[in-house]
C-alpha positions as CSV (number, residue, x, y, z in Angstrom):
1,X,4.7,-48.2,-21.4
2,X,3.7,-48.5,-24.9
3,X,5.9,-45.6,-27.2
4,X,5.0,-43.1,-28.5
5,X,3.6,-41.8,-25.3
6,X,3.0,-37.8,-24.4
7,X,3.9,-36.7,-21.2
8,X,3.1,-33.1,-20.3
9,X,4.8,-31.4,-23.7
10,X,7.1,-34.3,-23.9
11,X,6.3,-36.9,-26.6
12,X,8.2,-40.0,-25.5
13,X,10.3,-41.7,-28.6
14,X,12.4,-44.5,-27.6
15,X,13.5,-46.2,-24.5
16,X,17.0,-46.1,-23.5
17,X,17.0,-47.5,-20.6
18,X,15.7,-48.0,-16.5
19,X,18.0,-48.1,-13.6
20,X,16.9,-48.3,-10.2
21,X,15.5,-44.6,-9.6
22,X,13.7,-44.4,-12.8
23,X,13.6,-44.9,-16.5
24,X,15.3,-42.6,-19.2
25,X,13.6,-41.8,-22.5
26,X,14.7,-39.9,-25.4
27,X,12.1,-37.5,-26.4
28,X,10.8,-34.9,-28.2
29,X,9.5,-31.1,-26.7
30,X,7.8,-28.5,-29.5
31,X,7.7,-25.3,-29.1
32,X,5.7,-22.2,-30.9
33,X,6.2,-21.8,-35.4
34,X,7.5,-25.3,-35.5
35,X,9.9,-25.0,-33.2
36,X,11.3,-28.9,-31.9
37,X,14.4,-30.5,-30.1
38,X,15.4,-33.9,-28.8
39,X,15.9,-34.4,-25.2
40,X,16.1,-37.1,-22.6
41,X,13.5,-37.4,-20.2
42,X,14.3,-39.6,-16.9
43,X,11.3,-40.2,-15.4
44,X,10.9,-41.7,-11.5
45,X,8.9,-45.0,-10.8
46,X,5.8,-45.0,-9.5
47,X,6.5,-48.2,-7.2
48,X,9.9,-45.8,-6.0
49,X,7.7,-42.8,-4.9
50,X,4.6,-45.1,-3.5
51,X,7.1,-47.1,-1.3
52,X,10.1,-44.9,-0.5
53,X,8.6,-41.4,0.6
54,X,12.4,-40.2,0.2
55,X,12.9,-41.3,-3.3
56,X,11.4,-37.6,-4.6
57,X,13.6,-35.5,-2.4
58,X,16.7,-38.0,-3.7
59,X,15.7,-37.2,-7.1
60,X,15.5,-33.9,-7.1
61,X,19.0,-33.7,-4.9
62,X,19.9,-35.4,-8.3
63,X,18.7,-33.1,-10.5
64,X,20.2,-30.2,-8.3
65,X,23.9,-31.8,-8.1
66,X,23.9,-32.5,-12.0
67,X,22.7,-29.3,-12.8
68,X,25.6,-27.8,-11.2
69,X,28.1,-29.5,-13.5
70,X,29.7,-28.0,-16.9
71,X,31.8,-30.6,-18.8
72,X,32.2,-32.0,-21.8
73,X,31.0,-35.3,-21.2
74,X,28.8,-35.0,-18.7
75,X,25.4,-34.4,-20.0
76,X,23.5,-30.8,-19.3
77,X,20.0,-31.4,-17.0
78,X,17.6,-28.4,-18.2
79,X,14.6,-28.8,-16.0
80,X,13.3,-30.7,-13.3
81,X,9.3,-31.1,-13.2
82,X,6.0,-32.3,-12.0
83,X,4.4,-33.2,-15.0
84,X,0.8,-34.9,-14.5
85,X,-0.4,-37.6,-17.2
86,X,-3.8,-38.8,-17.1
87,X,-3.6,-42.5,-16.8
88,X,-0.7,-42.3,-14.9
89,X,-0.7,-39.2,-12.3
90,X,1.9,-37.2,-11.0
91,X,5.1,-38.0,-12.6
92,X,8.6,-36.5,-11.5
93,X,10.6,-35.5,-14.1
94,X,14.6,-34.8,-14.8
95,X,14.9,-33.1,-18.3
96,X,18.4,-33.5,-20.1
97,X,20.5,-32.8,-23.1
98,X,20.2,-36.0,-25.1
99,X,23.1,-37.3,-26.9
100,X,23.6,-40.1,-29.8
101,X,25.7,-42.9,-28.2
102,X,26.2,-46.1,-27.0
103,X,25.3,-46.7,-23.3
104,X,28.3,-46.9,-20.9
105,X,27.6,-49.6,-19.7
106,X,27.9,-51.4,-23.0
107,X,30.6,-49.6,-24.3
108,X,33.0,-51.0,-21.0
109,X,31.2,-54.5,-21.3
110,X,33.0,-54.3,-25.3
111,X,36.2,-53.0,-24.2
112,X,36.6,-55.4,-21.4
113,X,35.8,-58.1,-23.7
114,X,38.1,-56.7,-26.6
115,X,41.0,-56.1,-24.7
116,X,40.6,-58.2,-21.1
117,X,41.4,-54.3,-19.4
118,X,39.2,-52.2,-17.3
119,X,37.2,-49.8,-18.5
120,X,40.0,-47.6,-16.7
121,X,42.9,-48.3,-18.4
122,X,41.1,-46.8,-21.1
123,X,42.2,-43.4,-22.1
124,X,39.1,-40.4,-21.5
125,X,37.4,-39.8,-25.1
126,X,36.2,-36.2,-25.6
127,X,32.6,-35.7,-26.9
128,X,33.1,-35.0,-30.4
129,X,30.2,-32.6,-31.0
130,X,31.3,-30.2,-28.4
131,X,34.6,-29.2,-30.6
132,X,37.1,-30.7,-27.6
């Protein structure tokens, strides 16, 4: 998908990255008198929906369990949604605090290549924005 892209009132930015449920996008939502925030948008793949009939119930069981969660470094999910675009139909949406970072995945790829440890032997780093 060619970026910038609108999606309902989401304006797709930037991709961040696609895992086997769906692809994650930081974006932007606008509001009334100028009103505008950054969030992340994961969005479900077509292909997932078309072939596995299960896939939307799984991703909304997602979006139910992470909305439940309060922590520090866990992100907050805001909204779960059927948007519709017109080239591309339905589309199932899990909307979510976005945060600057590097990916996890890279982050424990560095450290196990810095220091030959487990990503576990590292100590838990709070998330410095939320004063912890």
């Amino acid at each position: 998908m060619q970026l910038p892209q609108t999606i309902g009132e989401y304006e797709l930015l930037e991709h961040l990255g696609s895992g086997a449920f769906g692809s994650t996008y930081r974006a932007r939502v606008r509001g009334a008198h100028g009103f505008k925030q950054e969030v992340a948008v994961k969005i479900l793949h077509s292909e997932r929906v078309s072939s596995d009939p299960e896939a939307v119930l799984a991703f909304a069981d997602e979006a139910r369990i992470l909305a439940r969660f309060e922590h520090s470094n866990i992100v907050q999910v805001w909204q779960f949604e059927k948007l519709h675009h017109d080239f591309l139909g339905e589309i199932h949406a899990l909307v979510m605090e976005h945060v600057e970072g590097v990916p996890l995945d890279k982050a424990a790829r560095h450290h196990r290549i810095a220091t030959g440890q487990p990503p576990a032997a590292q100590r838990s780093v709070e998330h410095p924005s939320r004063g912890c």
